[in-house]
N, C-alpha and C positions, 0 to 999 in steps of 0.2 A: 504494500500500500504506500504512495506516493502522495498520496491528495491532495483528498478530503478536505482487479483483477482480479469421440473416441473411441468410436474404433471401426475401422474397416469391417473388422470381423470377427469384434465382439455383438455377439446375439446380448442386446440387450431384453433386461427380462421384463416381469409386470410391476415390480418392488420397486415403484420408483415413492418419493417421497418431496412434493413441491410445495416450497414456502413463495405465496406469494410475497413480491416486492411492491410499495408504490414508492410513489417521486414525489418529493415536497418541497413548499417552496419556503427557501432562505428569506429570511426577515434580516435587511442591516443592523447594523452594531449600535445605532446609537441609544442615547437611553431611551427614549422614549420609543425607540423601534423592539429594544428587548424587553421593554413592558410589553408589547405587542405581542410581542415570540410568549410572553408566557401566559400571555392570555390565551394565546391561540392552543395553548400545549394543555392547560386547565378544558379549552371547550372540545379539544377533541382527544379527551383523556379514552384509554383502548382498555378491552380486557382480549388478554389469550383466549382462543376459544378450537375447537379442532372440527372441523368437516371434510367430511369424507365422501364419496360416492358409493353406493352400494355398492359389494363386491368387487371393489378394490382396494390397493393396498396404499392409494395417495391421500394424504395429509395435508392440507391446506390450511394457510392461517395470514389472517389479516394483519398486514403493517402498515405502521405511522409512515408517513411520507414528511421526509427530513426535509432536504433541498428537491431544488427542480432537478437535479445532478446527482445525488447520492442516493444510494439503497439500503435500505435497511431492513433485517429483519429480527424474529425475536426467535429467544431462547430462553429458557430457564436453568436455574442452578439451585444446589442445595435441596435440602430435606425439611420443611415443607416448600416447595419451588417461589423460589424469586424470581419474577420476568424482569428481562433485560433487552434492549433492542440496541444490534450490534448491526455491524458495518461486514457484509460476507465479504471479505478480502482473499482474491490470489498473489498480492502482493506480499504477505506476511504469511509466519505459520503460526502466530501465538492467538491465542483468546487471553483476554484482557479486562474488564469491566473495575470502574471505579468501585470505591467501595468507601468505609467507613473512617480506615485509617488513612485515606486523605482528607485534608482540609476543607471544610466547606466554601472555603474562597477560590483553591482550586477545582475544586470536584463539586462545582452547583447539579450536578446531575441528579433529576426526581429519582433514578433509583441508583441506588449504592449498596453493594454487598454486605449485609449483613453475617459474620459468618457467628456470632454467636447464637443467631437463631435457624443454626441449620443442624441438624444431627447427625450432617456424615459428612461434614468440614473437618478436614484434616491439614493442620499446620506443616511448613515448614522455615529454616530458617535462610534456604538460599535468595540471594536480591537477584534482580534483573534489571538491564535497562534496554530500551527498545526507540532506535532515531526512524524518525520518519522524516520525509523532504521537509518539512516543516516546522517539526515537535518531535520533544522525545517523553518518556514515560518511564517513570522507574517505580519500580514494585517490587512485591515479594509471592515468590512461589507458594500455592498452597495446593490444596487437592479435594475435589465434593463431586456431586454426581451434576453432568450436564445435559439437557435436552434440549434434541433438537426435531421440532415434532414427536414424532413417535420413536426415535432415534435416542436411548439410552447410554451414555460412558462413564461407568462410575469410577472413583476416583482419580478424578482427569485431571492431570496437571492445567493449569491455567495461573494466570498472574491477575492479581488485584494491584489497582494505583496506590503511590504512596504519594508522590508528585509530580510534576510534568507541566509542560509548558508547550504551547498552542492551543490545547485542544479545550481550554475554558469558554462558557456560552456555546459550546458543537452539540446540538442535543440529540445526543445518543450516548448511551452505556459503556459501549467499546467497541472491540476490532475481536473479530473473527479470522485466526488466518487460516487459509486454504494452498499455502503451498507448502514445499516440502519440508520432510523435519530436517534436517541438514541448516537450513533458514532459522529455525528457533532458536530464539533468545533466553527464552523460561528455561532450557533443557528438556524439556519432557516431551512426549510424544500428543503430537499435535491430535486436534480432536476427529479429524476426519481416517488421521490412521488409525486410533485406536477402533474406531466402526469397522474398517475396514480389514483390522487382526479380526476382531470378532467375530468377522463374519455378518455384521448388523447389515453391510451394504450388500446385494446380490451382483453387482459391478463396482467395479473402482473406478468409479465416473461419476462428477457430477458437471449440471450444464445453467448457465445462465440465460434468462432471455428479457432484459430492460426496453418497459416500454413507451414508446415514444407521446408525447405532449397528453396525454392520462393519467389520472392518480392514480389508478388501481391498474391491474394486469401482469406485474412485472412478476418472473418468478426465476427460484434456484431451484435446483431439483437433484436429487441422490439416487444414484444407483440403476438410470439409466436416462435417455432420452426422449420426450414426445414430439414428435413427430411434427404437429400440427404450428410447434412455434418458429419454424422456418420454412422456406420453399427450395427448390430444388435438391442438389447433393450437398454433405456433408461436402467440403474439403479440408482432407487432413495435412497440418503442419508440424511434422518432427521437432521436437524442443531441442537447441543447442546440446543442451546437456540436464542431465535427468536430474538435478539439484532446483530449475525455478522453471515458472512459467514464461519461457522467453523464446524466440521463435529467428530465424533469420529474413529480414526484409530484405528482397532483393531492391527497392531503390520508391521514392515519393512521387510524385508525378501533378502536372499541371499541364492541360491541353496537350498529351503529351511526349511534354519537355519535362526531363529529371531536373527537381528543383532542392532535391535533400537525398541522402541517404544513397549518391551517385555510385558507390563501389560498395555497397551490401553493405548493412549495419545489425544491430540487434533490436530488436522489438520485443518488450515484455507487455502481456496481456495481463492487464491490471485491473478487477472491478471494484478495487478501495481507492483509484484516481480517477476525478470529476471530466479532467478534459486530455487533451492529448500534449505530451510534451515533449520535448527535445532541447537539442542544444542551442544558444541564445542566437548565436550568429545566424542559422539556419533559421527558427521560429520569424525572427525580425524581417528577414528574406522573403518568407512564406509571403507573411503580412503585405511587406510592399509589393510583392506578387499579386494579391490579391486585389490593391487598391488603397487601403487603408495604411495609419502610420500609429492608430492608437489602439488597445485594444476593445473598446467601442467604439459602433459604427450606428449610422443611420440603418432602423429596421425596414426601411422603405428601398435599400439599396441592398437585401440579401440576395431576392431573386435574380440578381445582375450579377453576382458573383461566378467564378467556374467551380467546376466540380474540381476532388482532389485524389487523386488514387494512389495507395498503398497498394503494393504489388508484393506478396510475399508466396513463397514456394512456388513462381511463375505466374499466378492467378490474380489480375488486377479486382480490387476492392476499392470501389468511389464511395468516396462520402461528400455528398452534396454538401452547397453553401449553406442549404436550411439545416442542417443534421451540424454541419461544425460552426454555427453559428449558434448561441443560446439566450434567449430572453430570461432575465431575471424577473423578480417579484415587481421590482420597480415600471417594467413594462422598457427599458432597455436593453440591447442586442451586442452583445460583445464574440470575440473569434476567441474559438474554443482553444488555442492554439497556446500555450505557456511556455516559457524558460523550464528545462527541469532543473533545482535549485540545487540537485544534487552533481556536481562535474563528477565527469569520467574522464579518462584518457583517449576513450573510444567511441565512434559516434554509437549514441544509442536511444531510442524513444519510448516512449510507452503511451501504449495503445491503452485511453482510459475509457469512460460514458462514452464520450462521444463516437466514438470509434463504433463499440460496443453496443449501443442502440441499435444502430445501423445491423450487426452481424451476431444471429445468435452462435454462442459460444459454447463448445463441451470440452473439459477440462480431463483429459484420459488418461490418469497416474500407470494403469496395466500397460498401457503401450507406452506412455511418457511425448504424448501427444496432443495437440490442440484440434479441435475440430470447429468451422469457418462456417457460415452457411447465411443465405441473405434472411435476414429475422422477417416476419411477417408483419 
């Protein structure tokens, strides 16, 4: 996670398990905009709730829509269960949720880990710290049971905040990661392997599908694929190296003309990053490419835009000017396009929302593979 990111011929089975996602919209920072934000978080206060369709095994459950950009869904923890609504990240491997022993001035979050009212909270005394492009988070390792739908892992390593820096006023609980354990920062083995030793998943796949300008619809799903949230073929992309979700992009493109990523670069598919990023030089280029020199633009001037294609493992991927253009709450239009704050040595991007709207995604740890496909 940057932000705030299967198989040819895996038969996927009927044990799929899908938490919807909605999109919510970002209230600004100032005071009287986060009175706003908590008025609005008071009127549309959630309970978990679980529906099913007869005679199958899918789980669906209603979430808060954060930003017009960010996904969130819930989870619970502990014995009697705490809800917590967390950020489904393939950028990260930890699970994370504020809790008690942070400060109320860092951790204004409505829910915070209670662990002495859990009965199968189990201490430990190792710390962690975890940077994100932005913020970092430092905790302490402990251990309770977590669900996710119907999806049970008891004594699952996870990390509770102790302090941290960005992520005050962000309303959600924490980060969920979804990539490999190799990536953990807690040390323990991440939540989606422990389902997956278990046996809990009937595949070792799960898929995203974020949906575009509606609150509702958006979903993650466990343990295999439906069908119905993309059109044509999957297309599979080989991961660099079976440690993240990161893919090789053969080059960027505009009308085209390569405009970035001219001699093959790295792309990581990220759904805990909002827009898409890269190196400054190139981003700024894109932009004057496009027309613009600020990152707001007149929304009256999107449809005049060109489209932008990502071409990875030979197969061009356009993401139109409406798709990497985003209106915030204020009813302004800015390019999805950002600096990543994090330098490399080597050119590299990450494919976040926006990208991502556009292309549902299956995330294939059994083959160590990304599966592409135009989202519906």
């Amino acid at each position: 996670m940057k932000w705030l990111v299967l198989l040819g011929l895996v038969a996927f089975s009927e044990c799929i398990v899908k938490i919807p996602l909605k999109r919510v919209q970002i209230m600004r920072k100032t005071r009287s905009e986060k009175n706003m934000l908590n008025s609005f978080l008071e009127e549309h206060a959630y309970r978990l709730y679980k529906t099913s369709s007869p005679g199958s095994n899918i789980a669906a459950y209603p979430l808060r829509n954060i930003d017009d950009i960010v996904y969130v869904g819930n989870i619970t923890i502990g014995t009697p269960p705490q809800e917590f609504q967390v950020v489904f990240d393939t950028g990260s491997s930890d699970l994370w949720v504020h809790s008690i022993l942070c400060s109320r001035r860092l951790c204004p979050s409505r829910n915070l880990f209670r662990h002495r009212d859990s009965s199968t909270f189990r201490p430990t005394k190792r710390r962690f710290s975890i940077e994100y492009g932005r913020g970092r988070m430092n905790g302490v390792v402990v251990h309770d049971t977590v669900r996710i739908g119907d999806f049970v892992s008891t004594n699952q390593a996870f990390g509770v905040s102790m302090e941290h820096t960005w992520f005050e006023g962000k309303p959600f609980d924490g980060v969920l990661g979804l990539s490999y354990p190799n990536s953990s920062f807690t040390g323990g083995i991440p939540i989606f392997d422990n389902l997956k030793n278990q046996g809990a998943i009937s595949e070792p796949v799960f898929a995203f599908y974020l949906s575009k300008g509606k609150p509702e619809g958006s979903v993650v799903m466990f343990g295999g694929v439906d069908k119905s949230y993309y059109q044509g073929t999957l297309n599979w992309v080989p991961l660099i190296q079976a440690d993240k979700w990161c893919v090789h992009m053969n080059r960027i493109s505009m009308n085209r003309r390569v405009i970035a990523c001219n001699h093959g670069c790295e792309a990581f598919v990220d759904t805990g990053t909002s827009l898409i990023l890269g190196p400054r030089r190139l981003v700024d280029n894109i932009r004057r490419l496009i027309g613009v020199t600020e990152p707001f633009v007149s929304c009256s001037t999107v449809n005049t835009m060109p489209s932008i294609d990502f071409t990875i493992n030979g197969i061009n991927y356009p993401v139109p000017a409406q798709a990497y253009t985003v209106k915030d709450s204020s009813g302004n239009c800015y390019i999805g396009f950002r600096e990543n704050p994090v330098n490399r040595s080597t050119e590299n991007w990450i494919l976040g929302d926006v990208f991502l709207r556009q292309y549902f995604s299956v995330f294939d740890r059994g083959n160590d593979r990304i599966g592409l496909a135009r989202a519906v």
